[in-house]
C-alpha positions as CSV (number, residue, x, y, z in Angstrom):
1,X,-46.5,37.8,-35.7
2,X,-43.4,36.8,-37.2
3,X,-40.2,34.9,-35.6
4,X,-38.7,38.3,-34.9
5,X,-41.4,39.6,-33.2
6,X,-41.5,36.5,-31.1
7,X,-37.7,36.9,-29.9
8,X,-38.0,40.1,-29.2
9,X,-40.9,39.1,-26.8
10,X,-39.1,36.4,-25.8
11,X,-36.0,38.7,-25.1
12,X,-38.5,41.2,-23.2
13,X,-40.2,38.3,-20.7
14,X,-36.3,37.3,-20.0
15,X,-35.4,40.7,-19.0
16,X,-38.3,41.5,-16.8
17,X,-37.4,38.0,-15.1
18,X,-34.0,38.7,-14.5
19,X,-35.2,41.9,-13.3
20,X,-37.6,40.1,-10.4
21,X,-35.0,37.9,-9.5
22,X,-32.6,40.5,-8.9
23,X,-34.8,42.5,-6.8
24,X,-36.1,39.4,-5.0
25,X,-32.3,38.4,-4.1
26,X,-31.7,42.0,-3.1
27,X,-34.3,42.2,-0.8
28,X,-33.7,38.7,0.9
29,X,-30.2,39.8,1.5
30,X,-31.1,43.5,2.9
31,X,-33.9,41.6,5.1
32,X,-31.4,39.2,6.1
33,X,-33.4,36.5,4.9
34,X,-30.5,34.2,3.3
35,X,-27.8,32.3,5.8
36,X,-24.0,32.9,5.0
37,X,-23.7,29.3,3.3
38,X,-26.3,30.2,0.3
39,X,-25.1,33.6,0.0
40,X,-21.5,32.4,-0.4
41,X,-22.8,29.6,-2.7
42,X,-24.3,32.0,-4.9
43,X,-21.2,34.0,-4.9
44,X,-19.0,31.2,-5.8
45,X,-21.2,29.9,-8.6
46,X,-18.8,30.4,-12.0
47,X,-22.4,31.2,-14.0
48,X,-22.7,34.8,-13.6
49,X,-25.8,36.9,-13.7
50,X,-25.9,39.2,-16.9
51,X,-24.5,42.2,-15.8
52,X,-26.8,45.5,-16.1
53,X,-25.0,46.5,-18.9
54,X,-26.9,43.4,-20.9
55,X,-29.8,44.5,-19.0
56,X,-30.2,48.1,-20.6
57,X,-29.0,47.0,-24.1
58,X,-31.6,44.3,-24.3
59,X,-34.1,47.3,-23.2
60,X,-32.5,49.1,-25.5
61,X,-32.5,46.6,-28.1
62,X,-36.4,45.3,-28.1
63,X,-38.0,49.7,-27.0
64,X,-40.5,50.2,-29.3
65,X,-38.6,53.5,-30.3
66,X,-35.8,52.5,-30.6
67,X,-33.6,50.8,-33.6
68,X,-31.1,48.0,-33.8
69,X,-28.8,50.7,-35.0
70,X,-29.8,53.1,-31.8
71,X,-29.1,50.2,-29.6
72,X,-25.7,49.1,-31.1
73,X,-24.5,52.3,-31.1
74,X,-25.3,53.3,-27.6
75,X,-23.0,50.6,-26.2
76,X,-20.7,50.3,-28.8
């Protein structure tokens, strides 16, 4: 396994995380789970998420079928 293939798992584990964590804060807001204080918090934190858009061209990027060039272009 080279350093590429490591990223790209690296890249993969990142994205499934971000994933989880987006679902979990989902579903502690939709069960109310949260108090207003952390949820405006969170909302007033200048670090923003990656947006979904980042999310589907890092799937995009590191799917087995498809290529760096396949990626770029599909959100160019």
């Amino acid at each position: 396994m080279d350093h590429r293939d490591r990223l790209i798992l690296a890249l993969s584990a990142l994205i499934r995380a971000e994933r989880e964590a987006r679902n979990a804060w989902d579903s502690a807001i939709a069960a109310d789970a949260l108090p207003p204080e952390v949820i405006h918090a969170v909302g007033d934190d200048p670090k923003r998420l990656i947006a979904n858009d980042d999310l589907e061209l890092a799937e995009a990027f590191v799917s087995p079928s498809a290529t760096r060039a396949q990626a770029a272009a599909r959100f160019a």
